[in-house]
BALOBA-1460 file (C-alpha; in Angstrom, 3 decimals):
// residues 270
<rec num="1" residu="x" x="6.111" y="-10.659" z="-13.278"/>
<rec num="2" residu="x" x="6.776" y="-8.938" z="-9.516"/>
<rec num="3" residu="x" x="4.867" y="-5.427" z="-8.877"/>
<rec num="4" residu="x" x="7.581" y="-3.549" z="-7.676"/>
<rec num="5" residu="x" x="7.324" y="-0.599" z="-5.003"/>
<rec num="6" residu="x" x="10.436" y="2.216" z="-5.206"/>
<rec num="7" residu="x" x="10.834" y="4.608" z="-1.325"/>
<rec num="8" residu="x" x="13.345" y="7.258" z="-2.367"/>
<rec num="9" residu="x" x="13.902" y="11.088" z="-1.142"/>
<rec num="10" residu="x" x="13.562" y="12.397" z="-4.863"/>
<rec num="11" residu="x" x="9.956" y="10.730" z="-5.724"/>
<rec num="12" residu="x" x="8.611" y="13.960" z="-5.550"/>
<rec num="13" residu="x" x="10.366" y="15.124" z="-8.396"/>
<rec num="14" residu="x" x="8.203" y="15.771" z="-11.626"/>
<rec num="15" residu="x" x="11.338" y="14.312" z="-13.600"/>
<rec num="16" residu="x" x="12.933" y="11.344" z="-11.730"/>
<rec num="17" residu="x" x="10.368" y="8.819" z="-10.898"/>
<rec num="18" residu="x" x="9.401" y="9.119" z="-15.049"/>
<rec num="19" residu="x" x="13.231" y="8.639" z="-15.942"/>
<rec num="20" residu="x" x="12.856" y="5.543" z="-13.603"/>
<rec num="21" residu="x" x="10.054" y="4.030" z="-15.037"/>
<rec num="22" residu="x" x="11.362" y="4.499" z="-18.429"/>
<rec num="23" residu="x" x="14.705" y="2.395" z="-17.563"/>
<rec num="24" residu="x" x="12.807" y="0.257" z="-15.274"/>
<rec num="25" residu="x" x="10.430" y="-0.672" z="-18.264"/>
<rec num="26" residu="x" x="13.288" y="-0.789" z="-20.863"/>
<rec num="27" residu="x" x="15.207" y="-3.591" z="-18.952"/>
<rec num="28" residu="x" x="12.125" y="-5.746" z="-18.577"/>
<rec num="29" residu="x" x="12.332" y="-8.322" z="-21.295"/>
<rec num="30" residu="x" x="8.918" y="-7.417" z="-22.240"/>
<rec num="31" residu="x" x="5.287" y="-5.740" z="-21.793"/>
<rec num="32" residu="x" x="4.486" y="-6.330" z="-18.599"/>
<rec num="33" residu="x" x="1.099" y="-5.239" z="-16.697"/>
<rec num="34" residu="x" x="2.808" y="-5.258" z="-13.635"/>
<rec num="35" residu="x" x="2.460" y="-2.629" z="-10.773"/>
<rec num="36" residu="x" x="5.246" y="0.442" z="-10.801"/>
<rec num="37" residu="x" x="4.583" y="2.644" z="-8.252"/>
<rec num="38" residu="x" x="6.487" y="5.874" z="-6.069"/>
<rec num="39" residu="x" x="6.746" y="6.388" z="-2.426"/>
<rec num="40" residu="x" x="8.806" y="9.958" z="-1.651"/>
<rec num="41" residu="x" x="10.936" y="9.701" z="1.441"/>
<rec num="42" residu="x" x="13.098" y="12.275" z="3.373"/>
<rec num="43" residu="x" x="16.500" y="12.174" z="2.998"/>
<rec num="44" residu="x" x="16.820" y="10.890" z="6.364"/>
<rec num="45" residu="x" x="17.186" y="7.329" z="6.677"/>
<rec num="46" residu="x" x="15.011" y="6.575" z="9.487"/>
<rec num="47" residu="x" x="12.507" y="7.898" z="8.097"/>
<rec num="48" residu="x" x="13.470" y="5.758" z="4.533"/>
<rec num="49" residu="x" x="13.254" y="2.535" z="6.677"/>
<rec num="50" residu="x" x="9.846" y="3.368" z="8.733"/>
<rec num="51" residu="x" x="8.121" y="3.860" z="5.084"/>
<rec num="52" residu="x" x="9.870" y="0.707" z="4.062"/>
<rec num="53" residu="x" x="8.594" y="-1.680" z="7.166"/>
<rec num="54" residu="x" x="5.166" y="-0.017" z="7.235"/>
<rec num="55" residu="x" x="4.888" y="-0.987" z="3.088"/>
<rec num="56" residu="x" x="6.155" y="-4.141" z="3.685"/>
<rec num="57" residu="x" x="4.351" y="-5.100" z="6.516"/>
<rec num="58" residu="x" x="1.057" y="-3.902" z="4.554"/>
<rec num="59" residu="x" x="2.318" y="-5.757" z="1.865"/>
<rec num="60" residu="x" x="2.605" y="-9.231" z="4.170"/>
<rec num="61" residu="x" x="-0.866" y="-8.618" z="5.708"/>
<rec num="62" residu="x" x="-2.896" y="-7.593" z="2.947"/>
<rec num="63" residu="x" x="-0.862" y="-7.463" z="-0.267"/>
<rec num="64" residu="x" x="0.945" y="-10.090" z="-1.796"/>
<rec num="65" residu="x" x="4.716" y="-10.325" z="-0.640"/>
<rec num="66" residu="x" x="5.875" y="-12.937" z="-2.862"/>
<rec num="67" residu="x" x="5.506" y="-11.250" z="-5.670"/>
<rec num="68" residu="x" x="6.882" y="-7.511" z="-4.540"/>
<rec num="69" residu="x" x="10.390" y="-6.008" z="-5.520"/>
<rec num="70" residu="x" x="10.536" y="-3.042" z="-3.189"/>
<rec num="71" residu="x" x="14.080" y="-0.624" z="-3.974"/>
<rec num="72" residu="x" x="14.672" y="1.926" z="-1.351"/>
<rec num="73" residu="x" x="17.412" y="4.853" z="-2.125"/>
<rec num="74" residu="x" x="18.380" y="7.076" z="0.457"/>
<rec num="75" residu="x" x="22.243" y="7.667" z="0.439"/>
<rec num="76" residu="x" x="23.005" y="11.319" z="0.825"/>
<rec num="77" residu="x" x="26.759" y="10.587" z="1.232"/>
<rec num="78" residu="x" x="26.792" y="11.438" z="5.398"/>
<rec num="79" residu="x" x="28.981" y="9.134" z="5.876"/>
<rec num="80" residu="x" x="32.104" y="11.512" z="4.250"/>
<rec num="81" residu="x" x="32.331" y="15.426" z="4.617"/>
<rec num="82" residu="x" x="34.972" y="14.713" z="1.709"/>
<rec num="83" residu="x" x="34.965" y="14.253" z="-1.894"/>
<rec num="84" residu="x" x="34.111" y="11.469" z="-2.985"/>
<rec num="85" residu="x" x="35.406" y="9.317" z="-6.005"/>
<rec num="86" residu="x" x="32.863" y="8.505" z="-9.079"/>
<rec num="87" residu="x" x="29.955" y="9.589" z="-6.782"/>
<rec num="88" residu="x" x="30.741" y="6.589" z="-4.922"/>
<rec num="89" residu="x" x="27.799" y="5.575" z="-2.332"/>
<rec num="90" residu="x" x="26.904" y="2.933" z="-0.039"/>
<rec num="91" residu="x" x="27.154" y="-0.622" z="-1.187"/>
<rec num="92" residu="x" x="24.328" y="-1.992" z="-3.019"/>
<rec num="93" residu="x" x="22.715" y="-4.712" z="-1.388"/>
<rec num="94" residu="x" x="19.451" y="-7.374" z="-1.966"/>
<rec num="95" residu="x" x="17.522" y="-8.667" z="1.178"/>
<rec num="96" residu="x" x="15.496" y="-11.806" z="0.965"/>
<rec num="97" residu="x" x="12.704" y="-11.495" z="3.470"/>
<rec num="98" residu="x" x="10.937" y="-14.285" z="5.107"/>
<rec num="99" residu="x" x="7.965" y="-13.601" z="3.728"/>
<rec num="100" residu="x" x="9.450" y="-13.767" z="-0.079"/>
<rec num="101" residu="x" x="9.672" y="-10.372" z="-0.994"/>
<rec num="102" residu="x" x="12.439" y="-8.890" z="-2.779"/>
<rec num="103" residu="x" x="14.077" y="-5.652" z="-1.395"/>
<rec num="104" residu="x" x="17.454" y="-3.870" z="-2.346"/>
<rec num="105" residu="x" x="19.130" y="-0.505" z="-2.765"/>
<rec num="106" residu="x" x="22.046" y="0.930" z="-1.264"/>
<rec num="107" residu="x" x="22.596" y="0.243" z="2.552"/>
<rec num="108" residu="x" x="23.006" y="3.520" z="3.514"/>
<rec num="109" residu="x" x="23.022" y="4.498" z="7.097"/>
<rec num="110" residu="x" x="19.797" y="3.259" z="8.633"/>
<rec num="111" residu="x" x="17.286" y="2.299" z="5.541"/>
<rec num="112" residu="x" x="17.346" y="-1.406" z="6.152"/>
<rec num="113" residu="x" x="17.687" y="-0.882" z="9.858"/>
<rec num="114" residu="x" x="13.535" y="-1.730" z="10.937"/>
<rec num="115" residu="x" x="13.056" y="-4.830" z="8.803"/>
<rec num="116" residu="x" x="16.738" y="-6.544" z="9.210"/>
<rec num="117" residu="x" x="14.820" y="-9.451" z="11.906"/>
<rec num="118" residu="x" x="12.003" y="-10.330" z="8.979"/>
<rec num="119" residu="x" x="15.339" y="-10.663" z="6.444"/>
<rec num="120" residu="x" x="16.082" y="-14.710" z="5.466"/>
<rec num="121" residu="x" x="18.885" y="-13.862" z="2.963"/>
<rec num="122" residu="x" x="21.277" y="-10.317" z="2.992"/>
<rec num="123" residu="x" x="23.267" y="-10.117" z="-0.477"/>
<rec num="124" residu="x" x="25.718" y="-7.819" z="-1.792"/>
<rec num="125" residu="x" x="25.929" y="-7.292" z="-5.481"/>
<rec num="126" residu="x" x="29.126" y="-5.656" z="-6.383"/>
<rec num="127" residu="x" x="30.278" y="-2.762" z="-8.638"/>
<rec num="128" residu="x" x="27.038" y="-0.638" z="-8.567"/>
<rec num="129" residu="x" x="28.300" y="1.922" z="-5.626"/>
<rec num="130" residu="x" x="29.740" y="4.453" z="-8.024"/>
<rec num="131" residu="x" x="30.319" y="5.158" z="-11.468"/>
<rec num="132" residu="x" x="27.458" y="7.467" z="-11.927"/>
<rec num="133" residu="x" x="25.396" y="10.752" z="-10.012"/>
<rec num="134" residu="x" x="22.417" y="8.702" z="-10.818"/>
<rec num="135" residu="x" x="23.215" y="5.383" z="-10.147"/>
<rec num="136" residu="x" x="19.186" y="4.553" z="-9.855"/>
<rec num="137" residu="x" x="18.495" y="5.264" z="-13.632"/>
<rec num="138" residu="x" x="21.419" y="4.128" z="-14.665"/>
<rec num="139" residu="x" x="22.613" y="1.312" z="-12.799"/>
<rec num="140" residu="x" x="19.837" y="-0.215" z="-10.258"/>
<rec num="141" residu="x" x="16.843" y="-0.157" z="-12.257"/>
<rec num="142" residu="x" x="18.621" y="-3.124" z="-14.456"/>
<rec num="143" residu="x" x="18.755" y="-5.228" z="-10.732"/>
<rec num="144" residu="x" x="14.801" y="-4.238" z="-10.132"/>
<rec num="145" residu="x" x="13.834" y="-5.483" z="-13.821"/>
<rec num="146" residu="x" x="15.702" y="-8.769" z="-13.125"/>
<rec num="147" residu="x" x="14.031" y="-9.783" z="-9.953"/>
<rec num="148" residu="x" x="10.929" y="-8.482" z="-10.703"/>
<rec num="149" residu="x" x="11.443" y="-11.327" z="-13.822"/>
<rec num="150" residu="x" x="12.808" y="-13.551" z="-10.929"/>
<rec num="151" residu="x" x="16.190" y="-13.818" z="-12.329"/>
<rec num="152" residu="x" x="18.114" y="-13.035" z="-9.201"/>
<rec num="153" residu="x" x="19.936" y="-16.838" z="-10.142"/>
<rec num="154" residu="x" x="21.348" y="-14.938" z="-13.213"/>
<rec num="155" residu="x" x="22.978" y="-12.338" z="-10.946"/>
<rec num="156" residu="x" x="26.376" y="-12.518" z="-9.041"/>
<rec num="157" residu="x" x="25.365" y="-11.982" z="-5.468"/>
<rec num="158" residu="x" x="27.718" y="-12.803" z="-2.381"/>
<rec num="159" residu="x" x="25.689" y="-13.393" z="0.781"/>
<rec num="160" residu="x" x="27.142" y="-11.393" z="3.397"/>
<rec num="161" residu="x" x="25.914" y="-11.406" z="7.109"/>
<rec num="162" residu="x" x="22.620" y="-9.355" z="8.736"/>
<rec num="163" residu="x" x="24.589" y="-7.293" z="11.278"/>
<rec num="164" residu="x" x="26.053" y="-5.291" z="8.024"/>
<rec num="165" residu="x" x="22.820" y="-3.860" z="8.487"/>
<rec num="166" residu="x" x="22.567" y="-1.422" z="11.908"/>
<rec num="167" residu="x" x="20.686" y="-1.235" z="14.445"/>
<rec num="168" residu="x" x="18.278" y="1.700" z="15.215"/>
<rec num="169" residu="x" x="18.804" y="2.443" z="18.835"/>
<rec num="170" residu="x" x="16.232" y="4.516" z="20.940"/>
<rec num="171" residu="x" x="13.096" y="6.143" z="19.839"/>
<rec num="172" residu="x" x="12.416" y="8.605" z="16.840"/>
<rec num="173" residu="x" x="9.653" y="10.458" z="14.453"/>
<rec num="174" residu="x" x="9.236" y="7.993" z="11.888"/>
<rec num="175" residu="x" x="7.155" y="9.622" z="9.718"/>
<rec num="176" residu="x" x="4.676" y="13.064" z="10.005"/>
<rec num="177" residu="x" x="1.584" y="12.498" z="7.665"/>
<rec num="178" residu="x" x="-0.342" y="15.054" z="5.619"/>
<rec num="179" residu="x" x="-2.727" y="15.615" z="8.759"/>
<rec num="180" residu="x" x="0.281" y="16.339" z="10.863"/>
<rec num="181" residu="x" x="0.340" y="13.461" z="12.758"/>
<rec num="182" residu="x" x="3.784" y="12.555" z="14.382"/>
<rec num="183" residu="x" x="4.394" y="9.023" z="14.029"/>
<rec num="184" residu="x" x="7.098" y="7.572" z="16.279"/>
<rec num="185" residu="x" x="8.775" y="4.336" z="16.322"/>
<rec num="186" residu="x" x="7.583" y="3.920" z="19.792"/>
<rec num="187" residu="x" x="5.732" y="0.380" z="20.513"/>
<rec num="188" residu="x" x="2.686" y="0.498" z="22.610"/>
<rec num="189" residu="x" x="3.746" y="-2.135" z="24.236"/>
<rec num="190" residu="x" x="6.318" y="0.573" z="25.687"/>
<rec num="191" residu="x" x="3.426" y="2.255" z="27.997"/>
<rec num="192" residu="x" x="2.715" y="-1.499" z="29.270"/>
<rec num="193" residu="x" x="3.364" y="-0.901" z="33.502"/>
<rec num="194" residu="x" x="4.460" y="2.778" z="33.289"/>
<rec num="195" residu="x" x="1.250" y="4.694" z="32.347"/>
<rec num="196" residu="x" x="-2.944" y="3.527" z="32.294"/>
<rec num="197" residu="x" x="-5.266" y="6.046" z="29.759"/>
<rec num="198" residu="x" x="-6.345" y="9.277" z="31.035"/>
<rec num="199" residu="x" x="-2.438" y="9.771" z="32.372"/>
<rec num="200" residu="x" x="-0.828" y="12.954" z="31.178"/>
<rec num="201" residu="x" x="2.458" y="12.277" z="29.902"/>
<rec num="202" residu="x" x="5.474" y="14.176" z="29.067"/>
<rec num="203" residu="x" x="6.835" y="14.402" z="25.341"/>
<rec num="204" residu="x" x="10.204" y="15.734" z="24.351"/>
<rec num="205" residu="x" x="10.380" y="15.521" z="19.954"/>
<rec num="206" residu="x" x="14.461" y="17.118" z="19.581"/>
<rec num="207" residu="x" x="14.364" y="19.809" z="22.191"/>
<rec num="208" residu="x" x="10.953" y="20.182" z="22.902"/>
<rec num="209" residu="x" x="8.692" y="19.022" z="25.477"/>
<rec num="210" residu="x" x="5.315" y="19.140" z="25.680"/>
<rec num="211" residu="x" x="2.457" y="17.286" z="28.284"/>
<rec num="212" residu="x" x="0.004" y="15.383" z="26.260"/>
<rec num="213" residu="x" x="-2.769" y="12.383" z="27.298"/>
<rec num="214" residu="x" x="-2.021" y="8.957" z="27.272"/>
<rec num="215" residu="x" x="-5.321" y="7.893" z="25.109"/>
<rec num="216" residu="x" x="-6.610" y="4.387" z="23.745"/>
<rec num="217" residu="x" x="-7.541" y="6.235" z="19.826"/>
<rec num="218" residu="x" x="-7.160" y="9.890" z="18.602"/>
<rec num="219" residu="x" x="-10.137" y="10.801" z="19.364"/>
<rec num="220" residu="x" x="-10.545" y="9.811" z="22.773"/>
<rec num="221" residu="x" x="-10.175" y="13.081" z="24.571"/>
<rec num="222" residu="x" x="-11.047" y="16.538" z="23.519"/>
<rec num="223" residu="x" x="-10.201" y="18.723" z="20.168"/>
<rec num="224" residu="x" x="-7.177" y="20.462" z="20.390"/>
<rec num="225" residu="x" x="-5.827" y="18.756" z="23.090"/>
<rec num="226" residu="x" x="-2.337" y="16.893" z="22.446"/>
<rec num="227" residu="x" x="-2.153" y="13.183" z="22.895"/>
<rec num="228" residu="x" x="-0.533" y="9.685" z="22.559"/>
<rec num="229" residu="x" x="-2.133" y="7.320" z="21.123"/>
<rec num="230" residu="x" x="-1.822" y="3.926" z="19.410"/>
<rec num="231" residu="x" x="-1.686" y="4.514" z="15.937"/>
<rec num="232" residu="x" x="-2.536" y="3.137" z="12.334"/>
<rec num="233" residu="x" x="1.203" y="2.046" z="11.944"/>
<rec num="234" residu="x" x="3.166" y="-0.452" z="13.061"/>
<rec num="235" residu="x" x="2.507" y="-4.482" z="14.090"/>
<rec num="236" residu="x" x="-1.606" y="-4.878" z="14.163"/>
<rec num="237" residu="x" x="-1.678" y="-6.463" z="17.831"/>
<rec num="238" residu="x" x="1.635" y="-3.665" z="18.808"/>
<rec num="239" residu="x" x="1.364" y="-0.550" z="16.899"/>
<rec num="240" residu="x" x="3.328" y="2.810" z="16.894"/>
<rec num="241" residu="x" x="2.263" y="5.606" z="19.380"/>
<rec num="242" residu="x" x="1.784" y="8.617" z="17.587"/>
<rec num="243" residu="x" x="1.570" y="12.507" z="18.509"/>
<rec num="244" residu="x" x="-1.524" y="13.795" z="17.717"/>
<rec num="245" residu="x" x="-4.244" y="16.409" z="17.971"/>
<rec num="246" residu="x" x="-7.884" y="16.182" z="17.276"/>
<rec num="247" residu="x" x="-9.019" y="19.314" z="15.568"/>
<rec num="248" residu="x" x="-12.093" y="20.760" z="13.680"/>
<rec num="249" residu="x" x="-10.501" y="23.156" z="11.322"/>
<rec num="250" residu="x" x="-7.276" y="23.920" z="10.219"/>
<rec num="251" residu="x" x="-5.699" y="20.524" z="10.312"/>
<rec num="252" residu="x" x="-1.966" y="20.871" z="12.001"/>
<rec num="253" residu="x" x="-2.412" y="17.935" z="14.278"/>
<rec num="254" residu="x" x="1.191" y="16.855" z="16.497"/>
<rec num="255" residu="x" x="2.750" y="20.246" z="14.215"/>
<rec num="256" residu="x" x="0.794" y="22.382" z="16.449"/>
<rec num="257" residu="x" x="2.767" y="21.416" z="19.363"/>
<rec num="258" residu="x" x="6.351" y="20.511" z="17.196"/>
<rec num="259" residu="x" x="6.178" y="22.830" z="14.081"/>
<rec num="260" residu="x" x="9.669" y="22.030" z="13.336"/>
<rec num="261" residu="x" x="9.433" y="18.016" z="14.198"/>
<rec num="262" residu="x" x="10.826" y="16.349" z="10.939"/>
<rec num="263" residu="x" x="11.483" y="12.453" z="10.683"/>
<rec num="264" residu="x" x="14.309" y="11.537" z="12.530"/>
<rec num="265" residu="x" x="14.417" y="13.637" z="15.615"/>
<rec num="266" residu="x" x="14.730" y="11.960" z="18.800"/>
<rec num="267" residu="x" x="11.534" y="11.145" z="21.273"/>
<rec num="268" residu="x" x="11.234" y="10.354" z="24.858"/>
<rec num="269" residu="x" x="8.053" y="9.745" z="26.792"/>
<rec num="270" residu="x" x="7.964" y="9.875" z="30.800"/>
């Protein structure tokens, strides 16, 4: 039996992730000691898909991929400013990843987007885009239960091609912690021949700049100072820079600087 990981913007809900469960656990052919756990997103997408590649990549280094069903559900319907028929959504899709995990969900605007190069396998499974307001209870926790019992030969998937899946282009908050720390999808690697430590930089988050230091760890400068730093996210040998601030007491981090940054907004670094 698969441990299985669900990334949705209604996880924080005292209701939904127990209605979940419940289905989840009544469409598993029996008792089962495996792992059901919650991860709340935003209902923006990129910041569904940066929870979903930093899980999965902690998953791949340290967990045990093979045996992880992860279902993501962001679909907020921004696709249409019209009504829409049945509740219909995005198109429900599984990804086989390299590594042998299991994810699906609906591919709504860009929650597959930062894992589509580690995907072996892209799969739609028909007639599970409308029908219902709550599609996860009553529709997609059936498709968890059966490949977290690895019965995904008992279902009627089409393979369809990776490019169904978009790209993210350019740089953007992909997550802000409980500490305030603005994580970007920015790859260190990006600083390689434009800046050395100790540089001050400039940092625009939406429509706000700011000058910060170019630092090797968060706490290589001075408290309250604002800085970018590799962070604790990302590809081990090329992480994510993050926004950050080293303070005492209260803890506000990269929000003392951004207040209103939320995951999504758009980031440039000179």
């Amino acid at each position: 039996m698969k441990n299985c990981i669900l990334i949705a913007d209604y996880c924080i809900d005292p209701l939904t992730p127990q209605e979940l469960k419940s289905a989840l656990l009544g469409h598993l052919s029996g008792k089962t000691n495996a792992s059901i756990s919650f991860v709340h997103s935003t209902p923006n997408t990129i910041h569904t898909t940066f929870l979903l590649k930093q899980i999965l990549l902690t998953e791949e280094r340290l967990g045990d991929a093979n045996n992880t069903v992860i279902f993501v559900n962001t679909d907020a319907r921004i696709q249409t400013s019209q009504g829409v028929e049945k509740a219909k959504g995005a198109e429900f899709i599984v990804l086989r990843m390299k590594s042998g995990a299991f994810i699906c969900g609906p591919n709504a605007g860009y929650s597959f987007s930062l894992v589509r190069n580690n995907i072996e396998y892209v799969y739609h499974y028909k007639g599970l885009d409308k029908g219902t307001q709550f599609r996860s209870r009553e529709l997609y926790m059936r498709v968890c239960a059966l490949l977290m019992e690895g019965k995904e030969d008992e279902m009627d998937l089409d393979e369809i091609r990776n490019n169904d899946i978009p790209e993210l282009e350019g740089f953007h908050v992909g997550h802000v912690d409980n500490y305030g720390n603005i994580k970007t999808t920015i790859p260190h690697s990006y600083m390689k021949g434009k800046h050395t430590f100790g540089d001050e930089v400039s940092i625009t988050i939406g429509n706000k700049t700011q000058k910060a230091v170019y630092t090797h760890n968060m706490f290589g400068y001075k408290p309250d100072a604002l800085v970018i730093t590799p962070g604790s996210s990302g590809m081990p040998d090329d992480p994510y820079l993050e926004a950050v601030v080293w303070q005492h007491l209260p803890l506000k981090s990269g929000k003392l600087f951004f207040p209103d940054v939320v995951p999504g907004d758009v980031v440039v670094i000179k």
